[in-house]
Backbone bond lengths (Angstrom), bond angles and torsions (degrees), N, CA, C in turn:
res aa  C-N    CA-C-N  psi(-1)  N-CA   C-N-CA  omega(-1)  CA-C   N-CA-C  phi
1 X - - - 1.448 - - 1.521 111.05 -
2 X 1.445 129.21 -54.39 1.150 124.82 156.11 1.443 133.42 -14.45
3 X 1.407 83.54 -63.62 2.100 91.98 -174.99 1.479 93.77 -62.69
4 X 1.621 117.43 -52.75 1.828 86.28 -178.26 1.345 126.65 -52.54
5 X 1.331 117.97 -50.49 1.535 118.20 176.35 1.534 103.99 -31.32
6 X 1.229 95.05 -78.07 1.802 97.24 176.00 1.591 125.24 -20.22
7 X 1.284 117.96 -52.46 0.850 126.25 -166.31 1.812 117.20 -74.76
8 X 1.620 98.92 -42.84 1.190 105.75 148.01 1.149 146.13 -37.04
9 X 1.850 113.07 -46.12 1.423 112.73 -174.52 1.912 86.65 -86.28
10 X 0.967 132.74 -51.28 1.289 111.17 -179.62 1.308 132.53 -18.25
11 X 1.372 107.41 -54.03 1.761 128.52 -168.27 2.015 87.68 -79.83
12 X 1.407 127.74 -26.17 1.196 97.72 174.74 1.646 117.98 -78.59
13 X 1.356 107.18 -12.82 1.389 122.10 -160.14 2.058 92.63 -73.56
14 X 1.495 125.88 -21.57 1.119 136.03 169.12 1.522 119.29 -89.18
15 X 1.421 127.77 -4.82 1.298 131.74 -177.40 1.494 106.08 -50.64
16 X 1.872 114.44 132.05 1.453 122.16 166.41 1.659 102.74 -41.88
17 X 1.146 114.02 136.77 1.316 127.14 154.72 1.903 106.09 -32.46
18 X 1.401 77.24 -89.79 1.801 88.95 178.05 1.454 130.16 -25.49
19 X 1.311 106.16 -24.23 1.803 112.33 151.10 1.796 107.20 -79.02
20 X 0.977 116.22 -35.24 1.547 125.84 -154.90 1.868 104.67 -77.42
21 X 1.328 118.99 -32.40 1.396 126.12 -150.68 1.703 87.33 -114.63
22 X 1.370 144.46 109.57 1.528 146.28 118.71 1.616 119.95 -31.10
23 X 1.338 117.48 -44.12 1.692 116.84 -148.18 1.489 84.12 -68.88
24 X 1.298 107.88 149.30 1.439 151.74 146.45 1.599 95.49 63.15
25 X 1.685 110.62 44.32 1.549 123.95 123.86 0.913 138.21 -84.67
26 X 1.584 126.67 151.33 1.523 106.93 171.22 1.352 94.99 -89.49
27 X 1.350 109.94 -171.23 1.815 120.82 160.41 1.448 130.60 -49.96
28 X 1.345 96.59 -55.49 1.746 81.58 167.06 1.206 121.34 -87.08
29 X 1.288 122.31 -22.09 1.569 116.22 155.71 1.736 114.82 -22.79
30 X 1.351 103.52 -73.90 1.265 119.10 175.03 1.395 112.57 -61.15
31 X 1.386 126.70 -34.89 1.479 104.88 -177.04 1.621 124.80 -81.49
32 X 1.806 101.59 -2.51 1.575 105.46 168.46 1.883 93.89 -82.90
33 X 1.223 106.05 -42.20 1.995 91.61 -163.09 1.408 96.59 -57.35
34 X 1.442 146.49 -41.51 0.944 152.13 178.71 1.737 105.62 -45.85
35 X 1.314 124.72 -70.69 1.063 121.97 -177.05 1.800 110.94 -68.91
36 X 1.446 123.78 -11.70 1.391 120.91 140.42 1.700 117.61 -44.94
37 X 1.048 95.01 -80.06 1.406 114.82 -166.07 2.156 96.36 -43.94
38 X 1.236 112.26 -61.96 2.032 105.90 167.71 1.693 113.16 -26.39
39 X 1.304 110.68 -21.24 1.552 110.47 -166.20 1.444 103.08 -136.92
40 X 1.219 128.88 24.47 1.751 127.41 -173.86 1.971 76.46 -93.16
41 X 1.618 79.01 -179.48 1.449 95.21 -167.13 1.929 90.49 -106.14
42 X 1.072 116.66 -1.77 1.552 112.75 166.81 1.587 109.10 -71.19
43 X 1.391 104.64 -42.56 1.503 96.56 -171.95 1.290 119.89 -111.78
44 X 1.787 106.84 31.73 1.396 98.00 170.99 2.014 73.21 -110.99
45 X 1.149 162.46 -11.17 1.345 142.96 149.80 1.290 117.77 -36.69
46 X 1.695 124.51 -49.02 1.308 148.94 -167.68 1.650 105.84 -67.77
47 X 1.448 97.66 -22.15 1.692 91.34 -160.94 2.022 83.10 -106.39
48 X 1.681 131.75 -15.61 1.376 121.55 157.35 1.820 108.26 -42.13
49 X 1.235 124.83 -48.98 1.235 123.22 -166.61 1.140 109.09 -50.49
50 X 1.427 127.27 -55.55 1.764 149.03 -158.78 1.228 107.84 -56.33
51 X 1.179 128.69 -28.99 1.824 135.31 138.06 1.309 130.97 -7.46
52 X 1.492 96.63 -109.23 1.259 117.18 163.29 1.249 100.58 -25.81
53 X 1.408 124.15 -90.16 1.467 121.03 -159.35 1.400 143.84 -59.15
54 X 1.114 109.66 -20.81 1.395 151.38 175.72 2.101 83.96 -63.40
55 X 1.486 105.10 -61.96 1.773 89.46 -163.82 1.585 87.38 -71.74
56 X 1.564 129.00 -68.37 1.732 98.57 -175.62 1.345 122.68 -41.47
57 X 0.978 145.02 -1.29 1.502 128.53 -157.08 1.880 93.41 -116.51
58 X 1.899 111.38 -9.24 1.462 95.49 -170.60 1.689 87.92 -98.70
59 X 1.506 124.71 -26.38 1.627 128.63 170.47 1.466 113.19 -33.62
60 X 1.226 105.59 -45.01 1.345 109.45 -162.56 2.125 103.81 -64.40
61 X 1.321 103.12 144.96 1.314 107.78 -158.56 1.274 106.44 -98.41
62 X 1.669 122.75 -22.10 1.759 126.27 -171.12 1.372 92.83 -91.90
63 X 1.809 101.78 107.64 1.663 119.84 175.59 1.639 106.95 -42.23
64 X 1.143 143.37 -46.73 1.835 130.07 -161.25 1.387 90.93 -84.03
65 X 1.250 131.86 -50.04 1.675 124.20 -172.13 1.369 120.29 -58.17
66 X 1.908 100.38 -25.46 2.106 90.36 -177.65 1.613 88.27 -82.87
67 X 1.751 102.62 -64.07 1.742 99.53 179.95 1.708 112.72 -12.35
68 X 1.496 122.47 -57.25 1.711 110.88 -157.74 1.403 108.86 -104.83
69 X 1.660 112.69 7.49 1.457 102.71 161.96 1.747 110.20 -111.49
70 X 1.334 98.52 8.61 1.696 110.82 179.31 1.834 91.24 -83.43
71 X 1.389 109.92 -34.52 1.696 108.21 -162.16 1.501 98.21 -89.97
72 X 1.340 118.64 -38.68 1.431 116.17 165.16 1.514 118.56 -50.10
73 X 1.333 119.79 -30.09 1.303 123.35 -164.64 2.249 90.33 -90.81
74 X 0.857 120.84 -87.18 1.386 125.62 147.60 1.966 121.16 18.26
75 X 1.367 89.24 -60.46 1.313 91.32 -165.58 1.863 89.18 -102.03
76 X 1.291 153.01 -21.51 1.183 147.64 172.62 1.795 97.38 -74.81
77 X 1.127 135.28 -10.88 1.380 124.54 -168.51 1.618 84.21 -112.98
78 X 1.463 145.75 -31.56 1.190 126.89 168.91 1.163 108.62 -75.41
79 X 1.269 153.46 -15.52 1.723 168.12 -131.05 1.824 87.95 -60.45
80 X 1.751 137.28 -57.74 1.287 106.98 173.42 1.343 124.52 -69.58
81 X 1.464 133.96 -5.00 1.655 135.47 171.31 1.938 99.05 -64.69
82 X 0.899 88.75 -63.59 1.745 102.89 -172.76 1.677 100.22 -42.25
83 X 1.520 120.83 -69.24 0.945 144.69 -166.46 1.804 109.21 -58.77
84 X 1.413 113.58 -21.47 1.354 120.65 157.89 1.576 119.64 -70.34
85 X 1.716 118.30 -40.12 1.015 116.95 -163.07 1.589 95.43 -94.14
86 X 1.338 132.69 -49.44 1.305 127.88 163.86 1.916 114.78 -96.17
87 X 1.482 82.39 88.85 1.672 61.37 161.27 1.578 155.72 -59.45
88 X 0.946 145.57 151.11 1.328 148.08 -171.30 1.583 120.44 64.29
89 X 1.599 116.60 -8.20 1.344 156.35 -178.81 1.967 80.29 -46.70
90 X 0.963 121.57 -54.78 1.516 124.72 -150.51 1.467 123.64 -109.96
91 X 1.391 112.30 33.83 1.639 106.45 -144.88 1.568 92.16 -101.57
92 X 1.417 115.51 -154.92 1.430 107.92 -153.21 1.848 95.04 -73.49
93 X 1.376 104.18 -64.87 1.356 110.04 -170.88 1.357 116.95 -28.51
94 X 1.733 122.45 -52.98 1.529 130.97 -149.19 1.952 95.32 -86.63
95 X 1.806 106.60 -23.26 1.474 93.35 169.30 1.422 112.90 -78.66
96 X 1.504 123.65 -33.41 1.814 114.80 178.43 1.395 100.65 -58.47
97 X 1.062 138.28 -40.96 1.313 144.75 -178.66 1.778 113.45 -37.64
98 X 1.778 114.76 -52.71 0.907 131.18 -155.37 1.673 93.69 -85.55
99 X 1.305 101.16 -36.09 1.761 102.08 -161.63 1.906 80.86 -78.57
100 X 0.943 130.62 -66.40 1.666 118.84 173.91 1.325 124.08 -8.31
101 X 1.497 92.58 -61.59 1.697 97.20 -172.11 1.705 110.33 -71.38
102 X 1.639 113.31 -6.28 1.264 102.03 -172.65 1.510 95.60 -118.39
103 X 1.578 108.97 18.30 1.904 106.44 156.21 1.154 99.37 -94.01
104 X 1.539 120.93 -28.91 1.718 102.19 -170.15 1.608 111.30 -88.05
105 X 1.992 122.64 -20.50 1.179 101.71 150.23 1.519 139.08 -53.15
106 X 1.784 109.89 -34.88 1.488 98.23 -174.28 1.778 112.02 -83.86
107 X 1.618 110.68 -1.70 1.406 107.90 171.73 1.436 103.11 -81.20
108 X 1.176 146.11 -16.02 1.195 128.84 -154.85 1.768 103.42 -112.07
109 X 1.268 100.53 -25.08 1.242 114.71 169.98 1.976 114.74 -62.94
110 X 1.374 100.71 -32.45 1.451 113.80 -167.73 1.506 93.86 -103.82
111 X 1.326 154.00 9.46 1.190 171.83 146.36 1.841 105.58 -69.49
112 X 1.515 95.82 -44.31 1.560 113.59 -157.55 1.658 121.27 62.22
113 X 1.169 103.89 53.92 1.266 139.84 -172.35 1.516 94.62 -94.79
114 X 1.542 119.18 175.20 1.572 116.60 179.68 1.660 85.23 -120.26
115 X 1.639 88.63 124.39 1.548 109.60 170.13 1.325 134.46 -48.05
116 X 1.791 105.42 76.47 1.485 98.82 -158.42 1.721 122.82 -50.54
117 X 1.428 131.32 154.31 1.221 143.98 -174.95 1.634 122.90 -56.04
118 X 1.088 130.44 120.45 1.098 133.56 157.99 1.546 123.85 -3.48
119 X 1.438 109.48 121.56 1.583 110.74 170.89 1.616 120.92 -128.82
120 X 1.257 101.84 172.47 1.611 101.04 -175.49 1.707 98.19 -81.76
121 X 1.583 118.71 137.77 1.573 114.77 30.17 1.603 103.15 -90.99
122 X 1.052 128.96 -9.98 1.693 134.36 -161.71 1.548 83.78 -60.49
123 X 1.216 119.33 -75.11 1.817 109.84 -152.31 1.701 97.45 -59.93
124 X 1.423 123.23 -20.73 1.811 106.14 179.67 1.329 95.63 -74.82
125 X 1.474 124.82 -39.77 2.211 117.02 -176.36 1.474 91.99 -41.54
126 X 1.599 97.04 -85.51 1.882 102.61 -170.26 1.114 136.11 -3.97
127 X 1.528 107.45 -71.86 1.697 136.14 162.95 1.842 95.08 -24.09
128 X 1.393 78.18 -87.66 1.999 90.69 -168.71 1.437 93.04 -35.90
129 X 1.262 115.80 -86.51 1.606 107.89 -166.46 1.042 147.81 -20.25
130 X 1.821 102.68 -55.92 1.434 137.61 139.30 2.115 104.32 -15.27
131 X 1.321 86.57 -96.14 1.734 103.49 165.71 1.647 107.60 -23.71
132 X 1.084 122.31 -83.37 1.450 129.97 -173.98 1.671 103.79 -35.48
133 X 1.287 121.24 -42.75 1.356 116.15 -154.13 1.084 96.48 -97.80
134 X 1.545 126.57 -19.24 1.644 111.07 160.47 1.291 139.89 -94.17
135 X 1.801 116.78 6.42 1.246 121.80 164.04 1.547 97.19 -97.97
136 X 1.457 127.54 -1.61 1.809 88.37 149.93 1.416 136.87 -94.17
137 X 1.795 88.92 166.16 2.005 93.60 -165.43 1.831 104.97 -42.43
């Protein structure tokens, strides 16, 4: 599970700018680069990862650790949906951020450490996501 994470934040560490930068767009400006960026050829590589990890991350047997690296995995593969409804919410930094917090859950878990709690930006993705997936029909 690791090496995917890893591998993940790598490929964000290469994200086009032009997904990466909001300032001095308007909204729909941004909500066409956004629907660019769903179909660039960066993030159909990004969405090869979500595989792999997705089956380690359902192996894993301690219910809150697969649950919040299943939503980490989830909400980094929607990252332009989110990133339409909040902009800049998703940019390169705040996703290494998220995949971080879910290396130091699966280290602490594999330590047998107590799986420290969720932090922002991960709990602001969630929320939105969360949100998003319950105002549709």
């Amino acid at each position: 599970m690791a090496s995917e994470l890893i591998r993940i934040r790598h490929h964000l560490s290469i994200m086009p700018d032009e997904f990466n930068n909001v300032r001095g767009r308007d909204r729909i400006a941004w909500t066409g680069t956004m629907a660019a960026a769903k179909h660039s050829e960066w993030n159909a590589t990004f969405d090869d990862f979500f595989g792999p990890a997705e089956v380690a991350a359902r192996s894993l047997r301690d219910e809150i650790l697969r649950t919040r690296l299943l939503d980490v995995l989830e909400i980094l593969g929607f990252w332009w949906a989110l990133n339409t409804f909040e902009p800049g919410l998703m940019n390169r930094n705040s996703m290494r951020e998220a995949v971080r917090h879910a290396l130091e859950w699966l280290g602490a878990w594999q330590r047998q450490e107590r799986i420290p709690n969720p932090k922002p930006p991960f709990t602001q993705m969630r929320e939105l996501w969360n949100q998003i997936q319950k105002d549709q029909p």
